[in-house]
N, C-alpha and C positions, 0 to 999 in steps of 0.2 A: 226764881230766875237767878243764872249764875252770872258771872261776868268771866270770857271765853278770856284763857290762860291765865288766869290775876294770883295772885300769888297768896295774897292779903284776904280776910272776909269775905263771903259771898253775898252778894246784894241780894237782896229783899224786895220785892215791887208789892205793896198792896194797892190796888185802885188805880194809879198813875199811866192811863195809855198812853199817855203824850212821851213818859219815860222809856217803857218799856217800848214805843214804837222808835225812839230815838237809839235804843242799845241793837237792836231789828237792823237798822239802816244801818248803822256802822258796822255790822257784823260783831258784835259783841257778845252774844249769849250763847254759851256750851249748851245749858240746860234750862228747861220748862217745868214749871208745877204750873196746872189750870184746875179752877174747879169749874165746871158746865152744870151750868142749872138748870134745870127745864122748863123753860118758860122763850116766849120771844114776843119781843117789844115791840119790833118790825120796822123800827130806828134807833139810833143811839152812836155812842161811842163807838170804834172798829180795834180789836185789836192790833190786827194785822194790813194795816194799812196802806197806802202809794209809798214806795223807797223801801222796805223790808227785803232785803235780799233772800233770794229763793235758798234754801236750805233745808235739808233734809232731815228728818230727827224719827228715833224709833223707839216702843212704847217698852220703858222700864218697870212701872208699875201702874197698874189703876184699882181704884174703888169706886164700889157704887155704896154710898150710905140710904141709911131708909128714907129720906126724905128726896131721894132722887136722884141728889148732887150725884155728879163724878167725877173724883179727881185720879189727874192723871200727871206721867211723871213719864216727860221727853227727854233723850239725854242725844245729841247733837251727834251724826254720823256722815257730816260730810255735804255734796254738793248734790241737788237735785237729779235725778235718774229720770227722766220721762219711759213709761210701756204702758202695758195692761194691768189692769187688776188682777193680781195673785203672781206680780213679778219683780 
């Protein structure tokens, strides 16, 4: 996760939703890495949580490794579009 126009370093989130849903709410993040594991808990932690402002992001890269994972690699395009799927 980057930190939207920063001049300086790009931040690093490992673990921290409480952080990463505070940079969410103030609109601070250009870009997303996520790894998606396959599994579900069926509670827990929310990444994306109440106060995240709606934002739109489109997929620059992904992998699936053999164990399942998939990561993916969001880079920030701007403000929500509501249609249909495949628009």
């Amino acid at each position: 996760m980057w930190v939207k126009n920063s001049k300086g370093s790009d931040i690093k989130v490992w673990g921290s939703s409480k952080l990463v849903q505070l940079l969410l709410k103030n609109d601070l993040v250009d870009e997303l890495w996520l790894l998606i594991y396959p599994l579900t808990l069926g509670q827990g932690k929310k990444l994306f949580a109440d106060g995240a402002i709606p934002t739109a992001y489109t997929l620059v890269e992904s992998i699936v490794i053999p164990s399942g994972v998939i990561i993916v690699n969001y880079k920030r395009i701007g403000e929500v579009r509501t249609g249909t799927i495949g628009t």
